[in-house]
Short mmCIF file of the C-alpha atoms (twelve columns), coordinates in Angstrom:
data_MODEL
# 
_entry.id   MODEL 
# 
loop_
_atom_site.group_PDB 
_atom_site.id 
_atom_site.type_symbol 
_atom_site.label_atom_id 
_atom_site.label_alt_id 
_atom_site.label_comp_id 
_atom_site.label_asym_id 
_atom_site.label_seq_id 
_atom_site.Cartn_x 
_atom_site.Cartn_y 
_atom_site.Cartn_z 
_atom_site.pdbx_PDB_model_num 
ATOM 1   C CA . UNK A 1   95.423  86.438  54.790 1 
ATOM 2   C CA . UNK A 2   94.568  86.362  51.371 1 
ATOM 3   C CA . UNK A 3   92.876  89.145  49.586 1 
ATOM 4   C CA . UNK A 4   90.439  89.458  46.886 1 
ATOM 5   C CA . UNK A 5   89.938  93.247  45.819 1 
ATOM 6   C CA . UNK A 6   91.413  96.001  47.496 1 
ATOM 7   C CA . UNK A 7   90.940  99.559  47.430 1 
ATOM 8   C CA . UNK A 8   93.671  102.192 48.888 1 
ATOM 9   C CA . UNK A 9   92.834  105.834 48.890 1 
ATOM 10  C CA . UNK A 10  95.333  108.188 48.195 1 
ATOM 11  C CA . UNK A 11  97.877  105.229 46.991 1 
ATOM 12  C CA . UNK A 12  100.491 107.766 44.830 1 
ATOM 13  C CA . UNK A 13  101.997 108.691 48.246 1 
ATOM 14  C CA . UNK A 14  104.698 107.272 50.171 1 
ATOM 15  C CA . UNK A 15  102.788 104.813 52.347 1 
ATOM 16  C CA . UNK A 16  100.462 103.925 49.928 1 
ATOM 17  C CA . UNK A 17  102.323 102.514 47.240 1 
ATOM 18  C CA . UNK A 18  104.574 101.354 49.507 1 
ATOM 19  C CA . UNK A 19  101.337 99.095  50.624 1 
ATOM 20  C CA . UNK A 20  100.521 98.808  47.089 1 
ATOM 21  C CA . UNK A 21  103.611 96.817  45.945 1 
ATOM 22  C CA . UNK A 22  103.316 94.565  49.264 1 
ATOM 23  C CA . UNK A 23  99.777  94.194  48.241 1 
ATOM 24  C CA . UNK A 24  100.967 92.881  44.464 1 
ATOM 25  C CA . UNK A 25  103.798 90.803  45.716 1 
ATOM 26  C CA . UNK A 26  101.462 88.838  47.991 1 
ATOM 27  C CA . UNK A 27  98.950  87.743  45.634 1 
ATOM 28  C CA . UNK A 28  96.248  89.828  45.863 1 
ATOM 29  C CA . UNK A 29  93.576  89.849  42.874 1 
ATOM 30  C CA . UNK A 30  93.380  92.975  42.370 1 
ATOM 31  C CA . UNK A 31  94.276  96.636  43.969 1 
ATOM 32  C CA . UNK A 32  92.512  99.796  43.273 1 
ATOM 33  C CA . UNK A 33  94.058  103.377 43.230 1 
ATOM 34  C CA . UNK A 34  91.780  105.784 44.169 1 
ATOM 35  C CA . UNK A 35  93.347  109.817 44.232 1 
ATOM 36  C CA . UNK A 36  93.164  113.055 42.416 1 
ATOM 37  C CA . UNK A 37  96.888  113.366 40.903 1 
ATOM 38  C CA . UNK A 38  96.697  111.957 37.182 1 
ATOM 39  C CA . UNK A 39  100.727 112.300 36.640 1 
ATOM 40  C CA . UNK A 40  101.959 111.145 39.797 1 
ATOM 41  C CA . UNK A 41  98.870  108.028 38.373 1 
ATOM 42  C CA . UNK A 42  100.312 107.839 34.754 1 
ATOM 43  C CA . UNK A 43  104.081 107.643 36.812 1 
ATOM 44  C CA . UNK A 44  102.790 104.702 39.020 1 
ATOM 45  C CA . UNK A 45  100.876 102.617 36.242 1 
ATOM 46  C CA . UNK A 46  104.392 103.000 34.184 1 
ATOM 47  C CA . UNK A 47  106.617 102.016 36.899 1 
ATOM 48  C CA . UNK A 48  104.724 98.925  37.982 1 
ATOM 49  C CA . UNK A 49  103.118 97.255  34.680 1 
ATOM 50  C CA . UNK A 50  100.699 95.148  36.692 1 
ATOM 51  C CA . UNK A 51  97.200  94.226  35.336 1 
ATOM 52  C CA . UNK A 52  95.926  93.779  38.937 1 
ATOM 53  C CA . UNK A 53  96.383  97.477  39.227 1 
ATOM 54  C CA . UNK A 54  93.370  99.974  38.350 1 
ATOM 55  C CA . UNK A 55  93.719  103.769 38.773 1 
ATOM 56  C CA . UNK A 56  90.447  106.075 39.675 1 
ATOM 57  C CA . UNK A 57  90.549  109.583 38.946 1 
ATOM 58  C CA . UNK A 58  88.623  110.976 42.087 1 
ATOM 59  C CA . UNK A 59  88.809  113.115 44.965 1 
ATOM 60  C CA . UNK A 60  87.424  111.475 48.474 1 
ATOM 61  C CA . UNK A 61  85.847  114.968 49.575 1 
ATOM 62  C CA . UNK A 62  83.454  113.805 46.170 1 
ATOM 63  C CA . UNK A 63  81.270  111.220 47.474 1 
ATOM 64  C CA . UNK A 64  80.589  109.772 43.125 1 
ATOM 65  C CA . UNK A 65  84.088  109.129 43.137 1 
ATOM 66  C CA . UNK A 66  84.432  107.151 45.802 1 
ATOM 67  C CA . UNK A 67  81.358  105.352 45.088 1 
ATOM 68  C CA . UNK A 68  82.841  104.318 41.880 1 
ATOM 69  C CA . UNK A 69  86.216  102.688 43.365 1 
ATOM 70  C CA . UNK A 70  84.245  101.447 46.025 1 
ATOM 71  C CA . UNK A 71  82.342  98.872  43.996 1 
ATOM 72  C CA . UNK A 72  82.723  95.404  44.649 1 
ATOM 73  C CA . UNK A 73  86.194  95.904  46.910 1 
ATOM 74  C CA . UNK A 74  86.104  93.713  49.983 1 
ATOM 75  C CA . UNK A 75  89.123  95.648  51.881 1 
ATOM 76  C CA . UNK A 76  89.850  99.422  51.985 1 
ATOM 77  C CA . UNK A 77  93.346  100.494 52.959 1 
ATOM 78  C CA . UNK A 78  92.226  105.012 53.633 1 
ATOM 79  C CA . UNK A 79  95.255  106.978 53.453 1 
ATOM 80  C CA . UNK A 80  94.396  109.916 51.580 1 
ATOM 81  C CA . UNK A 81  94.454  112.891 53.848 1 
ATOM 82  C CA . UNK A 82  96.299  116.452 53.980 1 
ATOM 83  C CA . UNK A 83  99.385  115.210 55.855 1 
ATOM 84  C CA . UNK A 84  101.905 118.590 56.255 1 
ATOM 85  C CA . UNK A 85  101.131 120.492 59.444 1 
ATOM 86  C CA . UNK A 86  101.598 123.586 57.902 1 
ATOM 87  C CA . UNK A 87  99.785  123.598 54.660 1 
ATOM 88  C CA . UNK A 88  96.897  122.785 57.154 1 
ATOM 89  C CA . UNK A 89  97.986  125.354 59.799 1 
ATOM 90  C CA . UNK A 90  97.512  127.744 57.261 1 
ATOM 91  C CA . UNK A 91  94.256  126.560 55.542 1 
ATOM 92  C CA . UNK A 92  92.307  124.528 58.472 1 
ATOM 93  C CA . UNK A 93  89.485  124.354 56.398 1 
ATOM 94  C CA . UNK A 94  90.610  122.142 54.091 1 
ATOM 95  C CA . UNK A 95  92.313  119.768 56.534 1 
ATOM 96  C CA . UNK A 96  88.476  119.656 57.594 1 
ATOM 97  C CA . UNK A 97  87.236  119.014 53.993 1 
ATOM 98  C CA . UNK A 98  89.708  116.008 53.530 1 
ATOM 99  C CA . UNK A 99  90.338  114.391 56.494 1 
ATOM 100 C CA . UNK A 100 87.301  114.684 57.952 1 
ATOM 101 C CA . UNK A 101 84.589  115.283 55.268 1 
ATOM 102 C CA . UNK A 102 86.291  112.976 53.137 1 
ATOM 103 C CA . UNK A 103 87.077  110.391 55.301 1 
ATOM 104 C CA . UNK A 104 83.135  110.092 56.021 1 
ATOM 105 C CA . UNK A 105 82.685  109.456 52.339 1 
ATOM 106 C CA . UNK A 106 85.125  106.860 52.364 1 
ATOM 107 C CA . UNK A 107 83.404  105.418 55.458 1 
ATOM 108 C CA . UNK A 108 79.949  105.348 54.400 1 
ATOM 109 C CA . UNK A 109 80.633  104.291 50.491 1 
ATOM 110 C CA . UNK A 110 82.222  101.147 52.460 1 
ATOM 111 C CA . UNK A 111 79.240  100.294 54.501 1 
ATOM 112 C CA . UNK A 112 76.890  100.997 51.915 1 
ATOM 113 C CA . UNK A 113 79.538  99.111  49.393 1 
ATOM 114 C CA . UNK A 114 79.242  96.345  51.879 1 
ATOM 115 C CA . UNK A 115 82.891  96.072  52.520 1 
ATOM 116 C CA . UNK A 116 84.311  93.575  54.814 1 
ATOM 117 C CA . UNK A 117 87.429  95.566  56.121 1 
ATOM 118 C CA . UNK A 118 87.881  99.244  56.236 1 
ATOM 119 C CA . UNK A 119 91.517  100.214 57.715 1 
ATOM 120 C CA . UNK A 120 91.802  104.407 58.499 1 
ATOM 121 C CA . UNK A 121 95.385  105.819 58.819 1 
ATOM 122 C CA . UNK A 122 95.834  108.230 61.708 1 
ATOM 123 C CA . UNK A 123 98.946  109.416 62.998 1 
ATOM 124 C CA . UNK A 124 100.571 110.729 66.939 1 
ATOM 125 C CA . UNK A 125 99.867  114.745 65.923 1 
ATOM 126 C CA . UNK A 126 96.121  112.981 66.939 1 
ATOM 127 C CA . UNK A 127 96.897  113.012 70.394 1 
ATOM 128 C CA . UNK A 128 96.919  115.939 72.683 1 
ATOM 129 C CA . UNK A 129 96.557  117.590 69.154 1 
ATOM 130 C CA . UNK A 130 97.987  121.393 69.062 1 
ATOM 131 C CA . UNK A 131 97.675  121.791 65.025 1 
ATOM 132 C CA . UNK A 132 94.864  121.988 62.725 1 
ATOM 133 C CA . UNK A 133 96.714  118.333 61.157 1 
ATOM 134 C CA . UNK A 134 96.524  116.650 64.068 1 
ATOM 135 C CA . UNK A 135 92.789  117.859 65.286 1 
ATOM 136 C CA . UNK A 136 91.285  116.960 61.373 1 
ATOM 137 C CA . UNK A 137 93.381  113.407 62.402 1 
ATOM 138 C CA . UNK A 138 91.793  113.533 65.765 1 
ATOM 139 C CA . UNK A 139 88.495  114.349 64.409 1 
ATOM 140 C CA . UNK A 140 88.874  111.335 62.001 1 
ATOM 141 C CA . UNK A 141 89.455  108.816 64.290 1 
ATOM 142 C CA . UNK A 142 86.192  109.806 66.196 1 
ATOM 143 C CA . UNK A 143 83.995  110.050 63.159 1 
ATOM 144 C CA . UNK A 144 85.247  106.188 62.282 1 
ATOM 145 C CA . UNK A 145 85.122  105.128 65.977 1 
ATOM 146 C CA . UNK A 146 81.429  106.757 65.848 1 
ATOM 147 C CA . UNK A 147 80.640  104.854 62.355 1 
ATOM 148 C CA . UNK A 148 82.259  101.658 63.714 1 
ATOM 149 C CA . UNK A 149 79.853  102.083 67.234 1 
ATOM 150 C CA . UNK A 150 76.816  102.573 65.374 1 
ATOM 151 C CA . UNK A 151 77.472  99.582  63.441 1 
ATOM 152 C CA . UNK A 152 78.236  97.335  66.026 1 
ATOM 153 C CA . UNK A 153 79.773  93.980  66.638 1 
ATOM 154 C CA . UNK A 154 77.889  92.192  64.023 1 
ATOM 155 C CA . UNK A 155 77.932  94.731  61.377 1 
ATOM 156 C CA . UNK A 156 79.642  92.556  57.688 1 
ATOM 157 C CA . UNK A 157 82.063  95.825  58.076 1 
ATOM 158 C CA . UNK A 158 84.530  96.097  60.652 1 
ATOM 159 C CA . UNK A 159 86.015  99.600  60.915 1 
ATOM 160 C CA . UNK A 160 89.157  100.228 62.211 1 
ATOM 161 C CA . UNK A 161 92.363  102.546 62.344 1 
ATOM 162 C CA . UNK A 162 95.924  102.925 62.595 1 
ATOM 163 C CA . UNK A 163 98.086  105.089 64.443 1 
ATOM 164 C CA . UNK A 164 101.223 105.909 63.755 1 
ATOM 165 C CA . UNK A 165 105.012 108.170 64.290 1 
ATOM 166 C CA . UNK A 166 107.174 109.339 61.771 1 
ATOM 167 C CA . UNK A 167 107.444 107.063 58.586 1 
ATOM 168 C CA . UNK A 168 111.235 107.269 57.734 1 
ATOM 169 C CA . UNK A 169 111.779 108.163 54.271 1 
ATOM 170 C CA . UNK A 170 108.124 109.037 53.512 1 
ATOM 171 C CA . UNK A 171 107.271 111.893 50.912 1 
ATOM 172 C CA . UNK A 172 107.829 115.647 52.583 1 
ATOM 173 C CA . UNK A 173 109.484 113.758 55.851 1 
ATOM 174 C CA . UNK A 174 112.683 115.168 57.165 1 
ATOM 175 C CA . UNK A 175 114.796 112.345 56.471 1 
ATOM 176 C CA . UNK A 176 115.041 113.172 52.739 1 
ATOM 177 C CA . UNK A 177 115.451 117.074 53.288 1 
ATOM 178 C CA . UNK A 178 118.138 116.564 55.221 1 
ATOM 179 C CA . UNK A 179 119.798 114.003 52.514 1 
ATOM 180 C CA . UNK A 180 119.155 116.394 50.244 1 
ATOM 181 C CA . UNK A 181 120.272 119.105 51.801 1 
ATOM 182 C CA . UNK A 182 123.778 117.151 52.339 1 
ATOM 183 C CA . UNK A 183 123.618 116.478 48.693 1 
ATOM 184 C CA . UNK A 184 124.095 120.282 47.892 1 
ATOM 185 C CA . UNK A 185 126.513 121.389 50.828 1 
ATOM 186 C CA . UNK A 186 123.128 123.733 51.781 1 
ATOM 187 C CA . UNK A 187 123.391 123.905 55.847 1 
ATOM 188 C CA . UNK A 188 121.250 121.322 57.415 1 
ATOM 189 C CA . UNK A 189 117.786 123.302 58.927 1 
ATOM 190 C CA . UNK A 190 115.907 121.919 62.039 1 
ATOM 191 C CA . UNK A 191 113.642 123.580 64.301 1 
ATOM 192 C CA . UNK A 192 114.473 122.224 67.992 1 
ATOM 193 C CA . UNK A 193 117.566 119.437 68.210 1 
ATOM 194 C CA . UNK A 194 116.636 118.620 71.226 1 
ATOM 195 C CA . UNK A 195 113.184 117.649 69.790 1 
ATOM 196 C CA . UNK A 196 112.268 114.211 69.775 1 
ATOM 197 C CA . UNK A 197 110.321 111.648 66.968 1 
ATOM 198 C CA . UNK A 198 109.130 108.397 66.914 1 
ATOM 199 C CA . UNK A 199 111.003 106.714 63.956 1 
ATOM 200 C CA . UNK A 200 108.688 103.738 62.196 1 
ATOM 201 C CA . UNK A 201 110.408 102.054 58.948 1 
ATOM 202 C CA . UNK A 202 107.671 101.959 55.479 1 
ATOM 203 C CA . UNK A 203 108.058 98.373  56.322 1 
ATOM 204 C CA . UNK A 204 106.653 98.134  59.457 1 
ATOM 205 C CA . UNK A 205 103.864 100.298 59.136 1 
ATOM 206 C CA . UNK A 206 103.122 98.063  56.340 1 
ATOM 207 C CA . UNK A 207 103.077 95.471  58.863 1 
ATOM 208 C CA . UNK A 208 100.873 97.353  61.366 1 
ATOM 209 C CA . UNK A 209 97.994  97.710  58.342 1 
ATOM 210 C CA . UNK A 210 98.617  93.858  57.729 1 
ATOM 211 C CA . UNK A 211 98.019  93.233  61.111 1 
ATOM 212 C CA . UNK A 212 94.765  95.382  61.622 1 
ATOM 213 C CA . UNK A 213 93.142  93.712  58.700 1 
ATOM 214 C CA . UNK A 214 93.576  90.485  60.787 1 
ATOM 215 C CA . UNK A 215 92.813  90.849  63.733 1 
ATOM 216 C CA . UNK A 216 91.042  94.161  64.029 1 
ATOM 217 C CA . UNK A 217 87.221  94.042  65.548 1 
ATOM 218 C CA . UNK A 218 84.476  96.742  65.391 1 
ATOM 219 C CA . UNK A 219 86.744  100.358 66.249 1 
ATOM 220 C CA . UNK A 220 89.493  98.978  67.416 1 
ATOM 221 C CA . UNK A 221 92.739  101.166 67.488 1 
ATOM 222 C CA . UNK A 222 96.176  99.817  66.580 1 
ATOM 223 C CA . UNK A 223 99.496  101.157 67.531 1 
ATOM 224 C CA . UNK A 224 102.824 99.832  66.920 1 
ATOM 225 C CA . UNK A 225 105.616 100.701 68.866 1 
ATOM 226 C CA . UNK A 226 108.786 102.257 67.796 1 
ATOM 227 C CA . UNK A 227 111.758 103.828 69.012 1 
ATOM 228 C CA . UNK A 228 112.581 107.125 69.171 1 
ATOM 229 C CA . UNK A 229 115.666 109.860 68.470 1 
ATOM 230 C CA . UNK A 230 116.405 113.565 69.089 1 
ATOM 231 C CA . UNK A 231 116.662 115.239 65.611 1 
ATOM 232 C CA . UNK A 232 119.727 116.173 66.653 1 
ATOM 233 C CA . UNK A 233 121.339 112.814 66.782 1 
ATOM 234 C CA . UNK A 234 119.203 111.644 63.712 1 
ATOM 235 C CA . UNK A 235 121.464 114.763 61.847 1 
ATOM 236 C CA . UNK A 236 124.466 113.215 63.078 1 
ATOM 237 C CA . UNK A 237 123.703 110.340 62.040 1 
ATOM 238 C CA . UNK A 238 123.175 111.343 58.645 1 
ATOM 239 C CA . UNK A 239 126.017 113.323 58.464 1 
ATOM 240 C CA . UNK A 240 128.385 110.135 59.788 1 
ATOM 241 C CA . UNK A 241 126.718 107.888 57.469 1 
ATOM 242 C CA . UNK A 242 127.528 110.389 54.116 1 
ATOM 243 C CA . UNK A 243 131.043 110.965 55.680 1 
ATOM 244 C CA . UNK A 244 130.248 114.803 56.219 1 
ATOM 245 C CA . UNK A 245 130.907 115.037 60.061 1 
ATOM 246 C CA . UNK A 246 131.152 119.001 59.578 1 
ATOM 247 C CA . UNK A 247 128.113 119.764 57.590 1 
ATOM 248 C CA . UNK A 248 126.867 123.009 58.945 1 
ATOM 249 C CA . UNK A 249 123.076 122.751 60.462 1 
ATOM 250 C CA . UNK A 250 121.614 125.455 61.038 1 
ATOM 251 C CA . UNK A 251 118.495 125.644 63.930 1 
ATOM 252 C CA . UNK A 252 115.784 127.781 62.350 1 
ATOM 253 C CA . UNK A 253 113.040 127.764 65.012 1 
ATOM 254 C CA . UNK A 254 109.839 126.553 65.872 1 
ATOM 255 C CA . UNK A 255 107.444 125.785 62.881 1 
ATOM 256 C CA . UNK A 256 103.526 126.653 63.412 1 
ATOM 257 C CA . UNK A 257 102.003 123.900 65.453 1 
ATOM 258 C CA . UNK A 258 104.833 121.368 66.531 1 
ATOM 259 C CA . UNK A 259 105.506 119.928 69.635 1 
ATOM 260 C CA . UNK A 260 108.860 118.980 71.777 1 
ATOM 261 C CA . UNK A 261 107.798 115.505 71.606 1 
ATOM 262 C CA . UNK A 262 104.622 113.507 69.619 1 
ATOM 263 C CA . UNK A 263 102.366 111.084 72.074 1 
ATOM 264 C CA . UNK A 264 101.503 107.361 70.041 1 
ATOM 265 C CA . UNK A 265 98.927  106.118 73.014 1 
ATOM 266 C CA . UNK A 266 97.872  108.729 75.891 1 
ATOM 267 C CA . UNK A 267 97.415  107.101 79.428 1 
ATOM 268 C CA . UNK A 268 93.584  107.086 79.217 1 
ATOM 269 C CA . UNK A 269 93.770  105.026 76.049 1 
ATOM 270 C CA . UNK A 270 96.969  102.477 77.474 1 
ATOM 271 C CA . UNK A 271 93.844  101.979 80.607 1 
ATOM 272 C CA . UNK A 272 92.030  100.360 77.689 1 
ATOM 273 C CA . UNK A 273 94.314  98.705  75.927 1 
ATOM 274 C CA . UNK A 274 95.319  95.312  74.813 1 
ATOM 275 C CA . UNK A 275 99.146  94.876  74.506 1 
ATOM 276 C CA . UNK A 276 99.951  92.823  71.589 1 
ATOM 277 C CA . UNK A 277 104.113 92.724  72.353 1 
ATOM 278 C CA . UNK A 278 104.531 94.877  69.257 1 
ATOM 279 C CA . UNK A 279 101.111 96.487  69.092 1 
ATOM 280 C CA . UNK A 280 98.936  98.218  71.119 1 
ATOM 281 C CA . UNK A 281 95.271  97.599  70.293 1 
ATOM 282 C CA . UNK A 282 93.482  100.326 71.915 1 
ATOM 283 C CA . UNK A 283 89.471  98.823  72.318 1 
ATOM 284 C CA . UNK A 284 86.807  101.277 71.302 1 
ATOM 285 C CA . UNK A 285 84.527  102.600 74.047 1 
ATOM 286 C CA . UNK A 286 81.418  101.185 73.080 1 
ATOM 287 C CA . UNK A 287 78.821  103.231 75.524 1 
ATOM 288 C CA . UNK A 288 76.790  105.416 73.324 1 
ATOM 289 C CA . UNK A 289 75.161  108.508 75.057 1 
ATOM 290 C CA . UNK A 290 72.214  106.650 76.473 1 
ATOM 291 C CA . UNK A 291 74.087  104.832 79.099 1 
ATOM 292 C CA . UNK A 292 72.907  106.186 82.396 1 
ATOM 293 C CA . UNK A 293 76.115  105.235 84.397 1 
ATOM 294 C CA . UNK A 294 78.315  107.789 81.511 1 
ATOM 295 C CA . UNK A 295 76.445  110.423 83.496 1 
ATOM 296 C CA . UNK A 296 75.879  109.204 87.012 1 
ATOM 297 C CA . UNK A 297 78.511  107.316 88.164 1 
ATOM 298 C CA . UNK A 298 81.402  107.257 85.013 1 
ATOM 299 C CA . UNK A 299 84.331  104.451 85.036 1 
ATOM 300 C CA . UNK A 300 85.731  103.461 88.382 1 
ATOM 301 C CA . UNK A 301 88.179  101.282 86.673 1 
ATOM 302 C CA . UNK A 302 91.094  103.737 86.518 1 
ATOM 303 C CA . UNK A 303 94.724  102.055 85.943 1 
ATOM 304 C CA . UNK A 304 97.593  104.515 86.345 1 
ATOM 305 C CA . UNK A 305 99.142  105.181 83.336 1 
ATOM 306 C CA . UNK A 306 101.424 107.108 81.847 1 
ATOM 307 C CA . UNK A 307 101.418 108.599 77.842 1 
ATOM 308 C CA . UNK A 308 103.174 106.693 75.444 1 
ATOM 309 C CA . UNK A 309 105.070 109.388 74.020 1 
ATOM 310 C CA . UNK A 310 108.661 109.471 72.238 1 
ATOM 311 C CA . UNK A 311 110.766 111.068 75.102 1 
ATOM 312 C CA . UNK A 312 109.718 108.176 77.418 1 
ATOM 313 C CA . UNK A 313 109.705 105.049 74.380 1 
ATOM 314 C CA . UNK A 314 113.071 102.977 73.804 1 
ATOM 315 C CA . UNK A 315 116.072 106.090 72.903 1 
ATOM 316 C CA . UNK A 316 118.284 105.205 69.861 1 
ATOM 317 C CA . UNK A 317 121.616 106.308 70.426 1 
ATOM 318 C CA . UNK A 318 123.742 107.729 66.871 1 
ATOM 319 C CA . UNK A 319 124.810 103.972 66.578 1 
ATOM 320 C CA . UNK A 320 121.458 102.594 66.715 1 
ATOM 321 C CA . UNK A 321 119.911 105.123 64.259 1 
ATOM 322 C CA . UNK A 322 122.439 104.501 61.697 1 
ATOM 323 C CA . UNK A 323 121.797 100.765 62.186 1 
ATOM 324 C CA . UNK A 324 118.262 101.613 61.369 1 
ATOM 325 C CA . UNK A 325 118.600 104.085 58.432 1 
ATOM 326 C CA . UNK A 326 121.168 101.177 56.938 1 
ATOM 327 C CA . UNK A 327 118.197 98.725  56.715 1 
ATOM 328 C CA . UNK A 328 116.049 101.420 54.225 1 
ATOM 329 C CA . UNK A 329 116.666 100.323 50.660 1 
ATOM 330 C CA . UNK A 330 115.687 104.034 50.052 1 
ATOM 331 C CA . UNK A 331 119.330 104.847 52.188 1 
ATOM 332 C CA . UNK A 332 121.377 102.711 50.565 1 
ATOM 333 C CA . UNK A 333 120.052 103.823 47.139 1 
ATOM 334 C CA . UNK A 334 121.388 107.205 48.412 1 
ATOM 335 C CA . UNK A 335 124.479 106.184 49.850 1 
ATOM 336 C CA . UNK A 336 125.231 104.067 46.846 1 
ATOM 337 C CA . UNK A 337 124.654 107.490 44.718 1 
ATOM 338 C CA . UNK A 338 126.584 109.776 46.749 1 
ATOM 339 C CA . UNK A 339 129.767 107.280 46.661 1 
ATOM 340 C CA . UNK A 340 129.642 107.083 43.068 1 
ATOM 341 C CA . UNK A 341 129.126 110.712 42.553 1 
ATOM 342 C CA . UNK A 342 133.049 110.947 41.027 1 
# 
């Protein structure tokens, strides 16, 4: 799929310019940043000397800004959002400002931009959400699904989102804590090790995007699949793989708002669901609240499901996680590093 102008909100962060360079590699004609941070901008525009690139200064909870990226862009990649669970566990309201507020601004400057493809990042805290992250997520994916209905079918924007686990390696993530943390002979801290996490390379949720922009039609939901690991084997792992079997962890406790285990598709959504061998696309429910039967009589087609959740998804064992970690260029960079450290 070729594209022409792309915009991707919030593309200084991990996933973002990860999508940026696949963007620039591919051909595109041009890709637009759109986010608030002007050094981690002036970093980006000096790493990756790219005249396709434009940077916009703007904030998506400021509807001007957005307008102004939003101008003549025929795709919209929206992954700007709050993203730690407890910077939002501790200030809701602006997880409600940005990922909800905002995200409407980014929604409507699209329609009203006349966009052709507008693809919203959401992630598994959305689900069964128990954190002020995940609802705002949760919240987001409703707003779009509620944009998407009232455009319909034939609308020349399609709206659709993404869903997705833990992105290995990505900014904040526990992955480079815990590499970091090896680094400086500082005890490894987790929470729960018998906690368990979807693990999703940059590179394949790259690939989910790629594939929502193809084949995505009015509020459709796309999920990829992905294995999962118990943080305590993932520490193993790490330690194995930087030859520091006896690195001390230490378990610290519960954080505000986690879970045991993070749900990617709940049964309710699999009933309605397309499966895609690596995806899920999850179809948008496209009554609106004057159909009589929603009331009177509901959905007797009811297919026994179960969640899609990461203690029931394919297990990784230490071998199979290492495997995995050895296929991040980010890793390697950091083995390489740590074996040359003298």
């Amino acid at each position: 799929m070729q594209y022409e102008c792309v915009l991707i909100t919030g593309g200084t962060g991990s996933f973002g310019k990860t999508m940026l360079r696949d963007l620039l590699s591919s051909g595109v004609g041009e890709v637009r940043v759109l986010s608030r941070d002007e050094e981690k901008q002036d970093a980006l525009r000096t790493e990756i000397r790219d005249p396709r690139l434009r940077f916009y200064i703007g904030d998506i909870r400021d509807r001007d800004s957005v307008d102004r990226a939003m101008a003549g862009v025929d795709h919209v990649f929206h992954a700007a959002a709050l993203k730690q669970v407890p910077s939002c566990e501790f200030f809701p309201l602006e997880a409600v400002r940005t990922n909800i507020l905002g995200s409407e601004n980014v929604l409507h400057s699209a329609v009203a931009a006349g966009v052709r493809n507008v693809v919203c990042l959401s992630t598994d805290k959305a689900v069964f959400p128990v954190n002020a992250m995940g609802i705002s997520k949760a919240m987001m994916e409703k707003l779009a699904q509620a944009v998407a209905r009232s455009l319909g079918p034939a609308a020349a924007t399609t709206i659709s989102l993404v869903r997705y686990g833990n992105v290995m390696y990505s900014r904040g993530s526990a992955i480079p804590l815990f590499i970091r943390q090896i680094k400086s002979r500082t005890p490894i801290t987790i929470t729960e090790p018998t906690m368990t996490r979807f693990l999703m390379p940059l590179r394949d949720s790259v690939a989910l995007v790629h594939h929502a922009f193809q084949h995505a039609r009015q509020g459709d939901l796309f999920v990829r699949k992905a294995p999962a690991a118990t943080i305590a084997d993932l520490v193993t792992a790490l330690k194995e793989l930087f030859d520091r079997p006896e690195h001390p962890v230490e378990v610290i406790g519960w954080r505000h708002g986690e879970k045991l285990y993070e749900t990617l598709v709940s049964a309710q959504e699999l009933a309605q669901s397309e499966d895609m061998v690596n995806y899920y696309r999850i179809c948008m429910d496209d009554r609106d609240l004057n159909y009589r039967a929603y009331f009177s009589e509901g959905d007797t087609h009811v297919v026994e499901q179960h969640d899609y959740h990461s203690h029931n998804t394919e297990r990784l064992d230490i071998n199979g996680i290492k495997a995995l970690l050895l296929s991040l260029p980010e890793i390697r960079a950091e083995l390489e590093a740590w074996s040359t450290r003298g």
